[in-house]
C-alpha positions in Angstrom: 42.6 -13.2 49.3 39.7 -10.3 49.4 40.3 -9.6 45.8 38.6 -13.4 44.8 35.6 -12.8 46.4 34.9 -9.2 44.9 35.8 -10.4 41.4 33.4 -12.9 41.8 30.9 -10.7 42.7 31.4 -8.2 39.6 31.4 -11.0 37.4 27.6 -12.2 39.1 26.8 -8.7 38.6 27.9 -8.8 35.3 26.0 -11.7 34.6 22.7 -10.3 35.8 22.9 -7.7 33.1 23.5 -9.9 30.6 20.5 -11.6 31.6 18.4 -8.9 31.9 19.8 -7.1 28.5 18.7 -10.5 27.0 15.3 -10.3 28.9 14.5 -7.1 27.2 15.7 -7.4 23.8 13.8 -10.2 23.5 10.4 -8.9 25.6 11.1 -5.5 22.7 11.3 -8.3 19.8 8.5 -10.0 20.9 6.1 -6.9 21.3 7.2 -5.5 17.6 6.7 -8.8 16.7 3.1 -9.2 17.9 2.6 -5.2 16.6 3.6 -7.0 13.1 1.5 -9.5 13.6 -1.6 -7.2 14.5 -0.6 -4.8 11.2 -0.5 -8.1 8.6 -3.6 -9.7 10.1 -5.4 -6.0 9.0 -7.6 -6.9 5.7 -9.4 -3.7 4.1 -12.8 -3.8 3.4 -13.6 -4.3 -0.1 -15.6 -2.6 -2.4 -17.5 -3.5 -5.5 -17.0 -0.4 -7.1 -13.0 -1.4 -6.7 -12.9 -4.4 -8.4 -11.5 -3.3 -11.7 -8.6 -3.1 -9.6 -8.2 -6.7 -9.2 -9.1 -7.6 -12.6 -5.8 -8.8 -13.9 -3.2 -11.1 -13.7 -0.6 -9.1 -14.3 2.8 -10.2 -11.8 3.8 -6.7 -11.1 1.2 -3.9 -10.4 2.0 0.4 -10.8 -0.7 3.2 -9.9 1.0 6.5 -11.3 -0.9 9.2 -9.8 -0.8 13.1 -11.2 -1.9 16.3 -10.1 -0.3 19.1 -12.4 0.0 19.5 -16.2 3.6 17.9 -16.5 2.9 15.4 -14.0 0.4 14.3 -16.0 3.2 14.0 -18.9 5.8 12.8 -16.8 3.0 10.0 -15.9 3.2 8.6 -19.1 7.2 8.8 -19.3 7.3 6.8 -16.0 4.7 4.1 -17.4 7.4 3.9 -20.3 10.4 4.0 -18.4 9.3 1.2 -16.2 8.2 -1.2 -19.3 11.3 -0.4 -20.8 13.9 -1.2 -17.7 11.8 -4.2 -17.2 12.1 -5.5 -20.8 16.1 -4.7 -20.5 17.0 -5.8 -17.1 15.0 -8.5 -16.0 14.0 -10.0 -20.2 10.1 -9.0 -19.3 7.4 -8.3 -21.2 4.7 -5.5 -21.0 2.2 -8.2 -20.5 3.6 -8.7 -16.8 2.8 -5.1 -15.7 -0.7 -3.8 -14.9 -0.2 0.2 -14.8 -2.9 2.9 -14.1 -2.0 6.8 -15.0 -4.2 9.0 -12.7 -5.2 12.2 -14.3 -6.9 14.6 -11.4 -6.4 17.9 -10.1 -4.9 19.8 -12.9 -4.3 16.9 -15.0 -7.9 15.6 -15.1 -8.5 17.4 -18.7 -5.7 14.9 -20.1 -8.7 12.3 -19.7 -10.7 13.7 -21.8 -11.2 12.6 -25.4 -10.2 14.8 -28.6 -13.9 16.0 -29.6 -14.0 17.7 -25.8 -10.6 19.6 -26.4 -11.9 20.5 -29.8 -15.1 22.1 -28.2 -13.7 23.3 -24.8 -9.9 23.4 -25.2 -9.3 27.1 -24.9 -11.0 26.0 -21.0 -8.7 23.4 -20.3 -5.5 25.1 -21.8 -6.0 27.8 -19.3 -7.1 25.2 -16.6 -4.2 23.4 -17.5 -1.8 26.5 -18.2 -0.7 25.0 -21.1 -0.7 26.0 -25.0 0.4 24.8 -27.9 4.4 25.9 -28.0 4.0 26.0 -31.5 1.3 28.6 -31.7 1.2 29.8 -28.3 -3.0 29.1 -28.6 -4.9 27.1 -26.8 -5.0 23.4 -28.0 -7.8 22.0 -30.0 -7.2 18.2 -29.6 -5.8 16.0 -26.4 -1.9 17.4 -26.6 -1.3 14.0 -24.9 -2.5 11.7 -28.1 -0.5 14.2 -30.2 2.5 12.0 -31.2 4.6 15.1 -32.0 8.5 15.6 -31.0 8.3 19.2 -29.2 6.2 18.1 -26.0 8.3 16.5 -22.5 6.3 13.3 -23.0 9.4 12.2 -25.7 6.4 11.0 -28.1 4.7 8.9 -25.2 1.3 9.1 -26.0 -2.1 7.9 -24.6 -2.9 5.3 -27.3 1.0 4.5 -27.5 0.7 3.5 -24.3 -2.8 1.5 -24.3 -1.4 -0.4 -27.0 0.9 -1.8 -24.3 -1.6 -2.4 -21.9 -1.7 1.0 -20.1 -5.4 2.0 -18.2 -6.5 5.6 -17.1 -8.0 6.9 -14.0 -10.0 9.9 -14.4 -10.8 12.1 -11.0 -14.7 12.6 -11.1 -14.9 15.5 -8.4 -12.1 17.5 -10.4 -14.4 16.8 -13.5 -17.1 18.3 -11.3 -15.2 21.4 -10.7 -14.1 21.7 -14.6 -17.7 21.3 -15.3 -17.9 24.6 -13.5 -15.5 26.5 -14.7 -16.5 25.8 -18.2 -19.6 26.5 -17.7 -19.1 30.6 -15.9 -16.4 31.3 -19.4 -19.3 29.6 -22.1 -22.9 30.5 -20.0 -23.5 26.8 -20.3 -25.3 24.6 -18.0 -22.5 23.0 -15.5 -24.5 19.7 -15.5 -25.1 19.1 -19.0 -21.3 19.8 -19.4 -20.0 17.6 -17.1 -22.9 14.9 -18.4 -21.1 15.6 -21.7 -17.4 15.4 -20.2 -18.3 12.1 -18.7 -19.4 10.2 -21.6 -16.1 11.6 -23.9 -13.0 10.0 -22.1 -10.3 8.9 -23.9 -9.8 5.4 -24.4 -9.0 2.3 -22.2 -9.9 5.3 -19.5 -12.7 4.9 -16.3 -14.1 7.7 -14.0 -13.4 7.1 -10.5 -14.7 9.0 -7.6 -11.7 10.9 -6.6 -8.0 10.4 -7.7 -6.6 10.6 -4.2 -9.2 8.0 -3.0 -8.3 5.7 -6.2 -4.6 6.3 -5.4 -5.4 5.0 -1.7 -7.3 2.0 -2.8 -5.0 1.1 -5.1 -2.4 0.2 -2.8 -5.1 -1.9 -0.8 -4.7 -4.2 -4.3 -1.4 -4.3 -4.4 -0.1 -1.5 -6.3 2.8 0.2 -5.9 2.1 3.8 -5.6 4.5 6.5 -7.6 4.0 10.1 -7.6 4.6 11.5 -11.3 3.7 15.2 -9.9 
């Protein structure tokens, strides 16, 4: 007869914590929730000098962002790796992809057109701490709109890949610093260099105030962000 009574009370007991497991799963649900709701109601302030970001209608959107001499090469490999699987496993077309390549850092002098590697190119081969494998010397035109078979980029070139709709970001402060280190190896002025660099990138190509800032802002505009190296 006393066993009833405490049985009962275990299975009150019992009850309770259900209840109050219940009660604070769903106060913890509730609070992410609302935390949710605060981070997807947070719209970034935009700029006009970002717009060129927005200025396609392209369904998927890649920034590839590169700080060292084979990132930069492995940037363009990745632009042509992802065209490619999306042509072969989803039947797309290069059309549906807006991709930026970000040259900064070490990679910045991969922006720069050929006449500026034909004038300054023993500078940015020992920037870049890369020469021609075939001579060992210092390259003399953009290596990266060479379409030869013995560079890592498998003959993915710059203007290869602006046929298919690929833009450049070029970081402006590293062009600042390469402005200067040109400059103490030729005695010439820093500012009329880097006036000069400036007005000589490669094609389809923009300056933008920093990489790492563009790299930022880009995902504010929907771009996925990959890190080529």
């Amino acid at each position: 007869m006393s066993k009833q009574p405490t049985q009962g009370r275990r299975r009150f007991l019992t009850g309770i914590g259900v209840v109050a497991t219940g009660a604070t799963l769903t106060a913890t649900a509730q609070a992410a929730q609302n935390h949710g709701g605060q981070h997807h109601d947070f719209v970034p302030q935009r700029h006009s000098e970002d717009a060129w970001l927005d200025a396609n209608s392209a369904s998927h959107r890649v920034f590839l962002d590169s700080s060292t001499t084979s990132g930069g090469i492995t940037a363009l490999n990745y632009a042509n790796n992802i065209l490619l699987g999306h042509a072969e496993g989803y039947d797309g077309s290069d059309s549906d992809y807006s991709i930026i390549v970000c040259f900064r850092h070490q990679a910045t002098p991969l922006g720069y057109n050929d006449a500026m590697w034909e004038k300054y190119g023993e500078q940015f081969s020992t920037s870049m701490r890369f020469n021609d494998p075939r001579t060992d010397a210092p390259f003399k035109a953009n290596p990266m709109r060479m379409a030869r078979g013995d560079f890592s980029n498998r003959g993915n070139t710059i203007d290869m890949l602006i046929a298919r709709g690929i833009s450049y970001a070029i970081c402006n402060k590293a062009t600042r610093s390469i402005s200067a280190f040109v400059s103490r190896a030729t005695g010439a002025s820093t500012e009329d260099i880097y006036q000069e660099l400036v007005i000589n990138n490669i094609p389809n190509s923009r300056f933008v105030p920093a990489g790492v800032l563009a790299a930022t802002r880009s995902q504010e505009y929907g771009y996925s962000l990959l890190y080529a190296g």
